[in-house]
C-alpha positions in Angstrom: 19.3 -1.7 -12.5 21.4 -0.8 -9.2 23.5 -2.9 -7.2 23.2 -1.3 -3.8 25.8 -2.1 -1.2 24.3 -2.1 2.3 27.1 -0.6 4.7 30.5 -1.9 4.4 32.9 -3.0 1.7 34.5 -6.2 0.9 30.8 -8.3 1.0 32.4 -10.9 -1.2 30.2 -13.5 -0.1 27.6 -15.2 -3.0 23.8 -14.8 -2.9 21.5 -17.7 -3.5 18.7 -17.2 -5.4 16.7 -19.4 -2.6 12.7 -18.1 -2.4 11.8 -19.0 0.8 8.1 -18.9 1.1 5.5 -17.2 3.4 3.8 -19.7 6.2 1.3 -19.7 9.0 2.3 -17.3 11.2 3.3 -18.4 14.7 2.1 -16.5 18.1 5.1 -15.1 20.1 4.8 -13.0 23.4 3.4 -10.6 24.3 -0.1 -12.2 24.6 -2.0 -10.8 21.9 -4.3 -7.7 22.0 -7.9 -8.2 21.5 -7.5 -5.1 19.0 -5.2 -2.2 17.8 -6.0 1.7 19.0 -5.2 3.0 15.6 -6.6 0.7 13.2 -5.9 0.6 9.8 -7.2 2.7 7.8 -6.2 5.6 10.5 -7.1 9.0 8.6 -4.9 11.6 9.5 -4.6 15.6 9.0 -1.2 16.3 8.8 0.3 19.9 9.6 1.2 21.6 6.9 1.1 20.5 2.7 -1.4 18.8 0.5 -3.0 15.2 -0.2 -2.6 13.6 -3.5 -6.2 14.3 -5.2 -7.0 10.4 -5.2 -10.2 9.6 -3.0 -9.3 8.6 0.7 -10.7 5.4 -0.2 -8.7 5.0 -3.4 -5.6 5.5 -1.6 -6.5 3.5 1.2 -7.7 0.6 -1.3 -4.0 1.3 -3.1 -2.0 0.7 0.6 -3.9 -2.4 1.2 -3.0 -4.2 -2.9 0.8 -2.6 -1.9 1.6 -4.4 1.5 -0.4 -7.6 0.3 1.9 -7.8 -2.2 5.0 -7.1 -0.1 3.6 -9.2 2.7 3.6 -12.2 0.4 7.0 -11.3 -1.4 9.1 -10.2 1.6 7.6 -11.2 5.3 9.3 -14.9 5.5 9.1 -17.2 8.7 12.3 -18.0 9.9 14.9 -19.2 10.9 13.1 -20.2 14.6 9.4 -21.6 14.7 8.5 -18.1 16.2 10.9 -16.1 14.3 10.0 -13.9 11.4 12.3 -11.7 9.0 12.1 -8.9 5.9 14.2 -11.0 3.3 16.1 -9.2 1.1 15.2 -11.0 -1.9 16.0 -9.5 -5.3 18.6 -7.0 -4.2 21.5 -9.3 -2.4 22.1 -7.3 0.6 22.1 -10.4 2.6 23.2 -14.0 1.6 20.2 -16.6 0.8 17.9 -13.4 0.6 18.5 -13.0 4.6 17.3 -9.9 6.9 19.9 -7.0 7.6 18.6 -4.4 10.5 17.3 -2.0 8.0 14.9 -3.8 6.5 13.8 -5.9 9.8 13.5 -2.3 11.4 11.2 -1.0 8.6 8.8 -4.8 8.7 8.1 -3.3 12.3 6.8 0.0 11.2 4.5 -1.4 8.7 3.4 -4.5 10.3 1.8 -1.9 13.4 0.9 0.6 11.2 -1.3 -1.8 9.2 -2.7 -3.3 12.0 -6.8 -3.6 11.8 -6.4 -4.4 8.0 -4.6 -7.6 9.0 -5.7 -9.5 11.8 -2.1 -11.0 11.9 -0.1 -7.8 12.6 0.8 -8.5 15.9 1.9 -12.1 15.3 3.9 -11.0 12.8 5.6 -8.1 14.8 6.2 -10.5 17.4 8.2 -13.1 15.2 10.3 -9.7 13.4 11.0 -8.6 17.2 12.0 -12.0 18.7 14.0 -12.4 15.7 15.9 -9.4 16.6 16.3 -10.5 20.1 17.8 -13.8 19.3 20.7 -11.6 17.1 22.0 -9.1 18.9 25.2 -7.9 19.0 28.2 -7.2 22.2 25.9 -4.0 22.9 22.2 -5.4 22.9 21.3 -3.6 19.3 20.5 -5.8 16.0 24.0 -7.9 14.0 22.8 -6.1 11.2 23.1 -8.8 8.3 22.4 -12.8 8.6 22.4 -15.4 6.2 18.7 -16.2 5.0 19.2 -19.8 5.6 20.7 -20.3 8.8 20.3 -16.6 10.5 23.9 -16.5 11.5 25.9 -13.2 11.1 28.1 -13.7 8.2 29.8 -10.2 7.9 33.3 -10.3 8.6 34.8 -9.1 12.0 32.8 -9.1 14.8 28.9 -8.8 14.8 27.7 -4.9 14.9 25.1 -2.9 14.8 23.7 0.0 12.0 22.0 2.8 13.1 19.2 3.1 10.7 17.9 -0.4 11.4 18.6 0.1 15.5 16.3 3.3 15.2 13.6 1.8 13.4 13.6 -1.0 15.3 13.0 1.1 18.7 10.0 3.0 16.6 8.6 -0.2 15.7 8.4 -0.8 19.6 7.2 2.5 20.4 4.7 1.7 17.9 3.5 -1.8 19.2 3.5 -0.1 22.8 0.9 2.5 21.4 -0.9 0.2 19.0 -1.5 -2.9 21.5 0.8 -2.2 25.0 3.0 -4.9 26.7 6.3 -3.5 25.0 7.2 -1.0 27.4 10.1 -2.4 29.1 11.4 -4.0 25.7 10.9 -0.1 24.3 13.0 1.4 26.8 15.6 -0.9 27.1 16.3 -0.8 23.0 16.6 3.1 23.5 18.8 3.0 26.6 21.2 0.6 24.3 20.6 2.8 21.4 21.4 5.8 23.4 24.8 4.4 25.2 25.9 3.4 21.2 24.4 4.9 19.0 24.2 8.4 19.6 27.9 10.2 20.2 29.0 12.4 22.7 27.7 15.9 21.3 24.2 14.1 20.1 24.5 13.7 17.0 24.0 10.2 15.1 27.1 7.6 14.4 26.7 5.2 11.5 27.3 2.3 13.5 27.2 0.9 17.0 31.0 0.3 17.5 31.6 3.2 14.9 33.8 6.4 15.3 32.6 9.1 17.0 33.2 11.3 14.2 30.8 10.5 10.7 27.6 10.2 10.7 25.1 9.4 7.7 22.2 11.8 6.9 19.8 8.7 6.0 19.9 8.1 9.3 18.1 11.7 10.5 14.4 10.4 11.1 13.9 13.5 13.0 10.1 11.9 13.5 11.5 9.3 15.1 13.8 11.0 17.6 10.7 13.4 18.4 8.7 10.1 19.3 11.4 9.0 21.5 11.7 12.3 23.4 8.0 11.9 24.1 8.1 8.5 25.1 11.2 8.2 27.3 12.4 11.0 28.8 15.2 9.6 31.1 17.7 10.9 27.7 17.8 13.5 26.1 16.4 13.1 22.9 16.0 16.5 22.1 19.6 17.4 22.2 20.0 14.5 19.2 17.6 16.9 17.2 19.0 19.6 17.8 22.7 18.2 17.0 21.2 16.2 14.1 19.7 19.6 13.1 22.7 21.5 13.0 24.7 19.0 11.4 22.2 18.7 8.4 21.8 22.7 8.3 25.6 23.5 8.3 26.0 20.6 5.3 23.3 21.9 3.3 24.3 25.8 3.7 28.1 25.0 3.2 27.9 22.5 0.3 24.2 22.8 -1.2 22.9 26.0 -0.3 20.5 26.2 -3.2 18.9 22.6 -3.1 19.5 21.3 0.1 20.8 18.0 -0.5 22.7 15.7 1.9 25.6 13.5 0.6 25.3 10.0 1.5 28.1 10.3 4.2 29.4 12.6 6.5 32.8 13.2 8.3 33.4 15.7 10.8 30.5 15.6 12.5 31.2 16.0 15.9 32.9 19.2 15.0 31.6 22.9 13.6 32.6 22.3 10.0 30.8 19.0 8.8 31.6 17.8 5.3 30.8 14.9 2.9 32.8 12.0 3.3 35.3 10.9 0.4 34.2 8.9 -2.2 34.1 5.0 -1.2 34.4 6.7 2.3 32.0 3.2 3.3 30.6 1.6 0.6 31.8 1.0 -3.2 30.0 4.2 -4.5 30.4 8.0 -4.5 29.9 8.7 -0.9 30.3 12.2 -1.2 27.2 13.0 -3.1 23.1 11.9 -3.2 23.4 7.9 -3.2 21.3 5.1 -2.6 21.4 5.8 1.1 20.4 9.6 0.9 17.6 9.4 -1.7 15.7 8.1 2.1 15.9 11.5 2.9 13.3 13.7 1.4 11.1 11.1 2.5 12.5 11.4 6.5 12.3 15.2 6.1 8.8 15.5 4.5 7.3 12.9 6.8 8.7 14.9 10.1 7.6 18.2 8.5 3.4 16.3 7.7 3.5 15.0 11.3 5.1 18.3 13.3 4.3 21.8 11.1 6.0 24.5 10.1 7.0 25.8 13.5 8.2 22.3 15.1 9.7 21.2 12.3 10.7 24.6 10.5 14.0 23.2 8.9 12.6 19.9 7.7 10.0 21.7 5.9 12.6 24.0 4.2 15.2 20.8 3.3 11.7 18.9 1.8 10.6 22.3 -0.5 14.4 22.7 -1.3 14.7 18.5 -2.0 11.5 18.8 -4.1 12.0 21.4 -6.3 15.5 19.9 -7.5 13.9 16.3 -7.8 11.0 18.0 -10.5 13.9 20.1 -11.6 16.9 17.3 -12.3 13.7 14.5 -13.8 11.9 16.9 -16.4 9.1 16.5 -13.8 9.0 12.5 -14.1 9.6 10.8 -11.2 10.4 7.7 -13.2 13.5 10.4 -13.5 14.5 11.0 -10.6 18.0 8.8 -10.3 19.5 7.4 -7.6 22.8 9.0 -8.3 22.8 13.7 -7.8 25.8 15.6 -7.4 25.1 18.2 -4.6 24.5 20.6 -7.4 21.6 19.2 -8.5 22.4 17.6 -11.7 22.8 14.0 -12.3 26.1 12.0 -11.5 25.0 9.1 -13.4 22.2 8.6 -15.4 22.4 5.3 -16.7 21.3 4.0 -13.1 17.8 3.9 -12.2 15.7 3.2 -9.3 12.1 3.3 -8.5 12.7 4.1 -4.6 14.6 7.2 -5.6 11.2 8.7 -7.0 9.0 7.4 -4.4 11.0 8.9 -1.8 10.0 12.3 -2.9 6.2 12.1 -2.7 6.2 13.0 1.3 8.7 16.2 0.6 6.7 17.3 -2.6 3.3 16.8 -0.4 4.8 19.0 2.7 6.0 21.8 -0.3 2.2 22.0 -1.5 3.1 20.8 -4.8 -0.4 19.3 -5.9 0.8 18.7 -9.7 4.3 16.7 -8.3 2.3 14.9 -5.7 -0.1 13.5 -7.7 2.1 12.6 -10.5 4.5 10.9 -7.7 1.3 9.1 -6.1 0.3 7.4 -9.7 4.4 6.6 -10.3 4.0 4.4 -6.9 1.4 2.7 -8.5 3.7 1.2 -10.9 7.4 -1.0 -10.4 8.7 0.2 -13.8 12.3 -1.3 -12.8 11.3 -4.7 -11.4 13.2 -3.4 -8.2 13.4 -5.8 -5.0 13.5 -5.8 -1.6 14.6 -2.2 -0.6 12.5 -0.1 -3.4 9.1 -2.0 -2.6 9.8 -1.8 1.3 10.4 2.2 1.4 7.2 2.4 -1.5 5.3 0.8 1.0 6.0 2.8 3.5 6.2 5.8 1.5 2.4 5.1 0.1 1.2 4.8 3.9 2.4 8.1 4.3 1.2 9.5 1.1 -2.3 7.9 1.9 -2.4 9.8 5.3 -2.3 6.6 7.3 0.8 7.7 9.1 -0.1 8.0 12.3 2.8 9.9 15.2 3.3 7.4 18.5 4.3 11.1 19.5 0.8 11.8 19.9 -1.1 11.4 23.3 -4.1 9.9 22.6 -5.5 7.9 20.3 -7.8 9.4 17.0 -11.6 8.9 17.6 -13.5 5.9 16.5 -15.2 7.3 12.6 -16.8 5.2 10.3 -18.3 5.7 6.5 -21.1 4.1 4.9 -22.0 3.8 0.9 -24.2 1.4 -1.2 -23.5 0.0 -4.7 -25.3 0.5 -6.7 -26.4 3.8 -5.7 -29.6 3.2 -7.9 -32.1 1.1 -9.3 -35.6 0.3 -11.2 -38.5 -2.5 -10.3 -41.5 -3.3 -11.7 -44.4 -2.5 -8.9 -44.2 -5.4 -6.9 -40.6 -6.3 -7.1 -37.7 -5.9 -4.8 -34.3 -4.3 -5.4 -31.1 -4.4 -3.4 -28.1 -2.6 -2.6 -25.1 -3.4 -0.7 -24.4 -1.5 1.7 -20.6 -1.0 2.7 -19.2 0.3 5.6 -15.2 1.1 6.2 -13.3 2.4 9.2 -11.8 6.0 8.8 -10.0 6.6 12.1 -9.4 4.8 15.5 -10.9 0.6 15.5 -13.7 -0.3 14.3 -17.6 -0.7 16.0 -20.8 -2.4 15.6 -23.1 -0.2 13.3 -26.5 -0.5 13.0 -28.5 -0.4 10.0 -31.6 0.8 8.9 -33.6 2.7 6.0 -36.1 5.5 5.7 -37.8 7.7 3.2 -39.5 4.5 1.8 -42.1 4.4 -0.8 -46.0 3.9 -0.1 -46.4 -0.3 0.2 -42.7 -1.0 0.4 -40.8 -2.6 3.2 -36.9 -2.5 3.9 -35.2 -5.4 5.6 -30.7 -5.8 6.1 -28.4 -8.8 6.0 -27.0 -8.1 8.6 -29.3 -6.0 10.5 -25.8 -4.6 12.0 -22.4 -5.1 10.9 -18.6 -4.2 12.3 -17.2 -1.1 10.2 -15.1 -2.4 7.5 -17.7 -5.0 6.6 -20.8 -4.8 4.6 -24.4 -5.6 4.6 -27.3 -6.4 2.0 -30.4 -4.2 1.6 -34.0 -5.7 -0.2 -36.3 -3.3 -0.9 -39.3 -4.9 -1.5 -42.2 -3.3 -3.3 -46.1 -4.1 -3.7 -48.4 -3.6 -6.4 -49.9 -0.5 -4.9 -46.6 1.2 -5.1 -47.0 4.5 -6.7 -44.7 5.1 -10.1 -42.1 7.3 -9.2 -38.0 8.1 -7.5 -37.5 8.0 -4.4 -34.3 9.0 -2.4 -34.2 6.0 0.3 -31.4 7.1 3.4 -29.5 4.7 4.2 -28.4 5.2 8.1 -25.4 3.3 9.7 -25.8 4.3 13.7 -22.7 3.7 15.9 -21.5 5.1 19.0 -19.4 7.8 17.7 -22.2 8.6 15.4 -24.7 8.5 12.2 -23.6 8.3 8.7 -26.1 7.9 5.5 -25.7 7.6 1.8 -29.2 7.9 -0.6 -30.2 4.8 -2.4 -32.5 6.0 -5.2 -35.1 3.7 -6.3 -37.3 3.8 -9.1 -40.7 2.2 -9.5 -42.3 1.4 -13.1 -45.9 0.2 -13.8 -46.6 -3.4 -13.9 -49.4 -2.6 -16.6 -46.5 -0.8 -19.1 -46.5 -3.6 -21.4 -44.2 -5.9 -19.5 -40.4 -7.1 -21.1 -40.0 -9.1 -23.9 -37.3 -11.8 -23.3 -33.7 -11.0 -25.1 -30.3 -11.7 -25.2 -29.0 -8.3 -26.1 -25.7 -8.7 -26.2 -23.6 -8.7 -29.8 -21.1 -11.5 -30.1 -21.9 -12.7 -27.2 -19.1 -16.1 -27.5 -16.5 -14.1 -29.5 -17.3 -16.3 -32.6 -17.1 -13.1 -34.8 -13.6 -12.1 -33.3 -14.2 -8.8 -31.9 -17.3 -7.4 -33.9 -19.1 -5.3 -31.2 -16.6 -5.3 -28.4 -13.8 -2.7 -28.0 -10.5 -4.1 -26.6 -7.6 -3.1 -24.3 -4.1 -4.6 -23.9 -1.0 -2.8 -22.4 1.0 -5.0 -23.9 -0.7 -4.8 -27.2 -2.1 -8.2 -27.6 -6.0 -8.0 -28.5 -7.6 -10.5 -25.5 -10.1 -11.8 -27.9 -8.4 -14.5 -29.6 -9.0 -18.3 -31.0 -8.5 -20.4 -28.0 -5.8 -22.9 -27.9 -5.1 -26.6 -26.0 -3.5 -24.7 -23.3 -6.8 -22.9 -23.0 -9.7 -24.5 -24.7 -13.0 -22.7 -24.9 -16.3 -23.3 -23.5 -17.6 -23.5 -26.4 -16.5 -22.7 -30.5 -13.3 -21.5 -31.3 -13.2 -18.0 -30.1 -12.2 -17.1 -26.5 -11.3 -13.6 -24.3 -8.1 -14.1 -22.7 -7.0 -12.0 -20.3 -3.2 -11.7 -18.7 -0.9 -15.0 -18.6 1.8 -13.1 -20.1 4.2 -13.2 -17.0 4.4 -9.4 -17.4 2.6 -6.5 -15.4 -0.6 -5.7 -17.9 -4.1 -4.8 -17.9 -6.4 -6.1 -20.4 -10.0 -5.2 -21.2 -13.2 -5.8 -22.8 -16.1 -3.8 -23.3 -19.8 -3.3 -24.8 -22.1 -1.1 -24.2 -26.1 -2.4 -24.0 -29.4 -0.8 -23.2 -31.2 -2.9 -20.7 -34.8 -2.1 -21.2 -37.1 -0.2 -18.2 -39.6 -2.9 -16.7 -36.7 -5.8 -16.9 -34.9 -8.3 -15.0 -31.9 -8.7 -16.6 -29.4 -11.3 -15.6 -25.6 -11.5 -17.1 -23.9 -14.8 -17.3 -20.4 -16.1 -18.7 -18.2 -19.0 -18.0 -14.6 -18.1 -16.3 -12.3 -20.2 -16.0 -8.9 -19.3 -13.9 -5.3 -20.9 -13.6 -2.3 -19.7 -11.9 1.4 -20.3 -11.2 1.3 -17.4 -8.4 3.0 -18.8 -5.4 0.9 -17.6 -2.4 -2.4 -18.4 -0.6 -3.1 -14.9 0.3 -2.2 -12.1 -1.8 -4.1 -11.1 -4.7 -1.5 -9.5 -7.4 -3.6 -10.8 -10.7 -7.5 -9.9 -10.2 -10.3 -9.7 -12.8 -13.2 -7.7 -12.7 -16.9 -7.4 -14.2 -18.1 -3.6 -13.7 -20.9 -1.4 -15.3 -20.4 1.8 -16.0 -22.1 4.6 -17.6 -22.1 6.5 -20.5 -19.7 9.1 -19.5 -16.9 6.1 -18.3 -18.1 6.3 -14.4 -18.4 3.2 -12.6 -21.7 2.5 -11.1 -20.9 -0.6 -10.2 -18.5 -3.8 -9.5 -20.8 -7.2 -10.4 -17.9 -10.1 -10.2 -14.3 -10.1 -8.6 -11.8 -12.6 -9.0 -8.1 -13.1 -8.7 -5.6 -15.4 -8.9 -6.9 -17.4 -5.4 -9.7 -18.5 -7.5 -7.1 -20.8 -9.7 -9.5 -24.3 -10.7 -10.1 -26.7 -13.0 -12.1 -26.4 -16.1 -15.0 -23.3 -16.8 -17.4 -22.5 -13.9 -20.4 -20.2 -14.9 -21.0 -16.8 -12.7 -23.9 -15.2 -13.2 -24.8 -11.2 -11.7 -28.1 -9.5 -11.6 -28.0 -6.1 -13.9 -31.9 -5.2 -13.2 -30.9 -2.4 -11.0 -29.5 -0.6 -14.3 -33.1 -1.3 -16.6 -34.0 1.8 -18.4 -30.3 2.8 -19.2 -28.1 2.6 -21.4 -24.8 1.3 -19.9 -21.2 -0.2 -20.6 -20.1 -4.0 -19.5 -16.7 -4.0 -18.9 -14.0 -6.9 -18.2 -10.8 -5.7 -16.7 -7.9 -8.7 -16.2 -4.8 -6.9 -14.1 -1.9 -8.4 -13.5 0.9 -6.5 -11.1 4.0 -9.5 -11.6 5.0 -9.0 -8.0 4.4 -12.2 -6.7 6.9 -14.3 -8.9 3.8 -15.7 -10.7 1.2 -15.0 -13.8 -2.8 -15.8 -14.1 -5.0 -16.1 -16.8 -8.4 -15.2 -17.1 -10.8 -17.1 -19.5 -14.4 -16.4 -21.0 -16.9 -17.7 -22.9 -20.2 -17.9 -24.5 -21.6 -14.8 -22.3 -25.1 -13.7 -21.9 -27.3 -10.6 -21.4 -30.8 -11.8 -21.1 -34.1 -10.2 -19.9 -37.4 -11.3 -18.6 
């Protein structure tokens, strides 16, 4: 594991291991907007490159579980009543887990970009910007480290400013001003400070705010950034930072890593023709000459501005994100688990002992702009995991990286906002009745690009004697509706393909919902518990079992957890360890049934949070061939009680099949917390 230094030597100072925890969030001017223009999820078609080959909604689904999980672990109120921070928790970059620039500049890009999925983005943005205003340094830009406890600079000399946090910070507005308006003035004024001290004579980038006008750091070139604020406020000249930032980058990469393109983590000379990495411990206790914890940010800078801007805008970002690819695969034996923190500018490893989950993240936007499908998608699934345990600074970039990766990245750049799109699908997608029954469906709707409108819903294609009625009858996109499709004893035997139709403003969208109608006169169902072992009593005769960390979840139960009933338990997490355990049978339900499956779950939890959901458990059905056909219970750790409560899911829509029950327990250990998942005496039975 890494020690990573933030920006200056001599931090001597001792860091608590205070974990100060997540409350109501407190309103803060601007007034708030009724709702954002680019509403999360906001589907994007970047310029040049591929998609990792995980569904839109997969990835989507995989942003949301990511910035719950940092939300609850790193967005802390404090140190005012309407003041909010990123704490630095688990990597000491601040004392008592307190905010630096950086990672108060990157809270407000994520909080805006993931407005529309939570309602509380712009509450939250508000409290990270009017903590910012309530610290600034002699020159107007963020003190860029304060004590997590009092929110006084503690740094020694007098209170400054870092230019990767001061950048983000005046995206983040630029952001805000697009997503809800009312930051205009605050956006300008950041940049006009920004430009007067953070941006030397000849354009290109200083480290600092009271820095030299001489070095400059390459983690700092989010040429996306300075494109945005060209757009957006043309009284500088923004473009002549590019082009400066640019040359500096292309003279360092031909002079010094022609073949790979990297960028050491400092530079010197970079107001002059001949740029060239800084010494070693030129700013921090580290090599600063080569690839470092500050550079490994910049495959991710380069890729995302070559995604947003193309081949022709962004011609040498592209080339510096192929280049920065092809070494990462190269250096890592194509495993981004691999890729280490530490390269020479040679492209071979400096040290190898250090690892770092952020340094293989950072990739996946430079591997997607190369077209590297196999690299992408391996990098996409490695986000999915935190095999280091790392803290503050690799989960923040992940999230941001993953938002990119999902193609939710949207440009303030651009001049309008995307058009208002919805989808629509039903789970399940099928199902059988008896002539005379009813069936239903839900049917689920999700936004794909700009906010999200009222759809309405309706059905056709329905059988002779049926009727179809919704639960809503309309529903805002993102939310979801019930459909009963009700038969009569006239109905003739046979499939029919009912379309499902969600009508909104921008549009129609359907999805088929095939229904299947049996004689009533076929003999009717016998009554049956078909399930094997249904309360474990025989260990784990007729259920096949899953544990990452190897221990079998059917087990005797114990005092700490008793079973409903007998002696025999499935227990699933609790082991204060990221795993996923599961258990599975597979069961014909017979045609001309109603079949109803029951079991008695029983949750606790030490996780410290009221609204993130890093340990959930699952009840799904699936077919022969391992697809899912669909989810019939859905728990997590927020459903922590006393004692067994019984949950029961209707499984008629699956009689006539032959199908697999399966129980998946997941636990991701981000949240500081573990959950078990407990249960008994199940049941299967038909009528």
């Amino acid at each position: 594991m890494r020690e990573r230094i933030a920006r200056v030597l001599g931090l001597g100072v001792a860091v608590s291991t205070l974990t100060t925890g997540v409350v109501a969030l407190a309103a803060a001017a601007p007034a708030l907007a009724a709702s954002p223009s680019h509403a999360f999820p906001s589907h994007q078609t970047y310029q040049v490159g591929v998609m990792p080959s995980a569904s839109q909604a997969t990835r989507d689904a995989a942003v949301e579980k990511q910035y719950d999980s940092w939300k609850a672990t790193y967005l802390v109120h404090g140190c005012a009543s309407n003041e909010y921070y990123v704490s630095t928790k688990g990597d000491g970059d601040a004392t008592n887990n307190g905010p630096v620039s950086e990672g108060q500049g990157y809270g407000m890009n994520i909080v805006p970009l993931m407005a529309g999925y939570d309602a509380n983005a712009q509450t939250e943005f508000n409290g990270l910007w009017q903590l910012v205003k309530d610290h600034e340094d002699q020159y107007g830009l963020m003190q860029w480290q304060l004590d997590g406890k009092t929110c006084k600079y503690y740094s020694s000399g007098t209170p400054d400013g870092a230019t990767d946090g001061d950048l983000d910070i005046g995206y983040g507005l630029i952001l805000a001003d697009k997503q809800w308006g009312g930051y205009t003035a605050d956006a300008l004024n950041w940049l006009t400070n920004f430009w007067n001290h953070d941006v030397a004579p000849d354009g290109h980038l200083k480290c600092e705010d009271d820095g030299p006008n001489t070095d400059t750091r390459p983690s700092d070139h989010m040429i996306d950034h300075l494109r945005a604020f060209a757009a957006y406020d043309t009284s500088h000249d923004w473009n002549k930072v590019v082009q400066r930032t640019e040359a500096v980058d292309s003279s360092l990469a031909a002079n010094y890593s022609s073949s790979y393109g990297l960028l050491s983590d400092f530079v010197v000379g970079a107001n002059g023709s001949s740029p060239s990495p800084a010494p070693a411990n030129y700013q921090e206790d580290q090599p600063d000459n080569i690839v470092g914890y500050n550079s490994i940010r910049v495959p991710w800078h380069m890729g995302t501005d070559a995604l947003l801007n193309g081949s022709t805008t962004a011609a040498f970002e592209l080339g510096e994100a192929q280049k920065w690819s092809a070494c990462a695969k190269k250096v890592s034996g194509d495993n981004p688990a691999n890729v280490y923190p530490h390269l020479n500018l040679n492209c071979t490893g400096y040290n190898t002992s250090d690892v770092a989950e952020e340094a293989g993240d950072s990739i996946g936007p430079a591997a997607m702009a190369a077209g590297d499908q196999a690299w992408t998608d391996k990098i996409w699934s490695y986000l999915q995991t935190n095999p280091y345990g790392d803290g503050y600074y690799g989960e923040t970039i992940k999230t941001l990286v993953m938002i990119v990766m999902a193609g939710d990245y949207w440009s303030p750049a651009a001049s309008t906002a995307p058009a208002n799109d919805f989808s629509l699908s039903d789970s399940p997608a099928t199902a059988s009745v008896v002539a005379g029954s009813a069936a239903t469906t839900t049917v689920s709707t999700a936004v794909t690009s700009g906010s999200a409108q009222s759809v309405a819903l309706s059905a056709s294609g329905l059988p002779t004697g049926a009727t179809a009625a919704f639960s809503p009858a309309s529903v805002t996109a993102g939310g979801s509706g019930t459909l009963t499709v009700t038969t009569s004893a006239s109905t003739p035997v046979g499939s029919y393909a009912v379309t499902v139709t969600g009508t909104a403003a921008s549009g129609s969208h359907t999805a088929v919902f095939t229904l299947t109608v049996t004689s009533a006169s076929g003999g009717g169902c016998t009554p049956a518990q078909l399930l094997t072992n249904p309360g474990f009593e025989s260990g784990g005769t007729g259920w096949t079992q899953s544990s990452t960390l190897g221990f079998d979840p059917i087990t005797k139960a114990t005092s700490a957890e008793p079973a409903h009933g007998g002696s025999y338990v499935a227990w699933f997490n609790g082991n204060s360890s990221k795993d996923t355990d599961t258990i599975a049978q597979s069961v014909t339900i017979p045609s001309g049934c109603a079949a109803t499956l029951s079991y008695w779950l029983h949750v606790d939890s030490t996780e410290n949070t009221t609204t993130a959901k890093p340990d959930t458990f699952t009840v799904q059905v699936l077919n022969p061939s391992g697809t899912v056909l669909g989810t019939v219970g859905s728990w997590s750790n927020l459903n922590a009680a006393s004692g067994y409560t019984q949950k029961t899911a209707d499984l008629s829509s699956w009689a006539g099949q032959t199908v697999t029950l399966k129980f998946t327990g997941a636990e991701t250990d981000t949240s500081g917390g573990t959950t078990d998942f407990v249960i008994d005496d199940l049941g299967l039975n038909t009528q």
